[in-house]
C-alpha positions in Angstrom: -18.6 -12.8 -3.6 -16.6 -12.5 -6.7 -12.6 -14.2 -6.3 -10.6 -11.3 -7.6 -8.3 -13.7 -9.6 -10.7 -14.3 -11.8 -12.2 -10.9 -12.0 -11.8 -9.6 -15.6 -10.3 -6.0 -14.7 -11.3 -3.5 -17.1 -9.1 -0.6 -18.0 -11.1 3.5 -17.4 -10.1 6.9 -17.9 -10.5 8.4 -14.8 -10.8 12.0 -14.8 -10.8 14.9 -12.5 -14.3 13.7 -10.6 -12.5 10.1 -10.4 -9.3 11.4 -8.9 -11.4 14.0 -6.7 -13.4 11.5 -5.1 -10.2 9.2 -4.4 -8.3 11.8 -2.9 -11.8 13.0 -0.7 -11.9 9.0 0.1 -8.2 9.1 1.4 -9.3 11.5 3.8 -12.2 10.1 5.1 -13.2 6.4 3.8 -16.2 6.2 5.5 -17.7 9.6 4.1 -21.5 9.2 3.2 -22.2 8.7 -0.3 -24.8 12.2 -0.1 -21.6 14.1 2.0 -19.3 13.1 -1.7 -22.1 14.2 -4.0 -22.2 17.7 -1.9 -18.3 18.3 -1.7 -18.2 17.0 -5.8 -21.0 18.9 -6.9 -22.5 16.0 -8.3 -25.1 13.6 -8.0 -25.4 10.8 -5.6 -25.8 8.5 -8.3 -23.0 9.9 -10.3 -20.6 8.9 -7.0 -22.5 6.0 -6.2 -21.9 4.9 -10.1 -18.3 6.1 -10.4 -17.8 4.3 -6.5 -19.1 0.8 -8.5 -16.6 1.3 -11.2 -13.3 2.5 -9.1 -13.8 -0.5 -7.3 -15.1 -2.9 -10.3 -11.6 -1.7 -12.3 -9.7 -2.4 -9.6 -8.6 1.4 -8.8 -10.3 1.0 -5.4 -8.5 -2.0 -3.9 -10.4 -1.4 -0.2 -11.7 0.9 2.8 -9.3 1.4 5.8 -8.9 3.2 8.5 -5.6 5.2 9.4 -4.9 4.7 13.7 -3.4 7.8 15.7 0.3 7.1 15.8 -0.3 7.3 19.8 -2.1 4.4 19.6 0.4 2.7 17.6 3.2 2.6 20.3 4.2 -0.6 20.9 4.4 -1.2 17.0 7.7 -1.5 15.0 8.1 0.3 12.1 10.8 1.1 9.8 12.3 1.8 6.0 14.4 -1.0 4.5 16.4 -0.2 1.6 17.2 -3.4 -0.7 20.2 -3.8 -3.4 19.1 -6.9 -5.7 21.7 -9.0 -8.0 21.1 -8.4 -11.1 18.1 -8.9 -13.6 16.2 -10.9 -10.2 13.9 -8.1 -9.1 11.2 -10.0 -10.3 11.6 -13.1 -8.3 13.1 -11.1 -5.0 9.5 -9.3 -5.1 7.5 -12.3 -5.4 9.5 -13.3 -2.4 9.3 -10.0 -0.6 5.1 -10.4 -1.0 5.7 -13.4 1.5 6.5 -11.6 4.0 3.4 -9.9 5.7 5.0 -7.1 8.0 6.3 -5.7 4.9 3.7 -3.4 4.6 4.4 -1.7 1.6 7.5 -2.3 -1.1 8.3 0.2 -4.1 10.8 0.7 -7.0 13.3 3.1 -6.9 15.7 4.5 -9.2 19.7 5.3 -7.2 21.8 2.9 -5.3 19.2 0.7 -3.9 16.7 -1.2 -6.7 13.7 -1.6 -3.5 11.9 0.4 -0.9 9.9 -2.1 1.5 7.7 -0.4 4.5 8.0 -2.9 7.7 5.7 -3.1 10.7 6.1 -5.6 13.2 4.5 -5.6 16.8 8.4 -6.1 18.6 11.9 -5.5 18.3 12.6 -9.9 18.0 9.6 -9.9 15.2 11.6 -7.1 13.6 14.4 -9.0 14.0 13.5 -12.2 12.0 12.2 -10.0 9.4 15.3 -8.7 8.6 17.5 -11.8 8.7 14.3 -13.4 6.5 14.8 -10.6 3.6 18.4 -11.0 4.0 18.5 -14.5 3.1 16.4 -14.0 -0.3 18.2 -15.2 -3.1 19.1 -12.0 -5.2 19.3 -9.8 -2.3 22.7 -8.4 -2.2 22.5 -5.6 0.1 19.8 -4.0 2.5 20.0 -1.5 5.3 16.9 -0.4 7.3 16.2 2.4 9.7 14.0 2.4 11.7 10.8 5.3 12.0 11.0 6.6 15.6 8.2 9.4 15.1 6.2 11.3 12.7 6.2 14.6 12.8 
């Protein structure tokens, strides 16, 4: 298997087929190569070829699958706003990546310079999360909520 650090990305143009197929994908990741081909009016070589190159470019990062928030209960998860000093955004991201129940974290323009996604299987997991982001050099401010259901 290839190491993706040293995998020479190359840069595409996707167009409408690409983004049609990723959005298809994001619906249902394990759809059959001959069920894409039908619902893109394409061939099956045509998805299996533009498949190979989402993923070669790096547009495709992975498969997953997406859990029923029922079975999902016991889990923790929450939005945590972050204020950052400064010109360290940079360096409080590459800390922030650190951390693995931050699921997700995003730039934002307004009062606070970071969104960051948390999931954490308890309330004292949570906990140390919070006081860990809090104690990153060129965090100035945070505040979290927490999701209590989707609806």
């Amino acid at each position: 298997m290839t190491d993706n650090k040293n995998l020479k990305k190359r840069i595409f143009l996707y167009d409408a087929i690409d983004k049609e197929l990723i959005a298809i994908l994001r619906l249902d990741a394990r759809a059959s190569i001959s069920k894409l081909a039908k619902s893109l009016h394409v061939s099956r070589g045509t998805v299996q070829n533009r498949m190979d190159r989402l993923i070669n470019s790096g547009a495709i990062l992975g498969f997953t699958i997406r859990a029923h928030d029922e079975l999902e209960t016991e889990v923790v998860k929450a939005i945590m706003m972050i204020e950052v000093v400064g010109r360290s955004t940079t360096q409080v991201i590459n800390k922030l990546r650190g951390i693995a129940q931050l699921d997700k974290i995003h730039t934002t323009n307004g009062t606070w310079d970071l969104v960051a996604e948390v999931k954490t299987s308890n309330l004292l997991e949570f906990d140390h999360v919070l006081r860990d982001v809090r104690t990153i050099e060129g965090v100035l401010n945070s505040e979290t909520s927490i999701l209590l259901s989707s609806v």
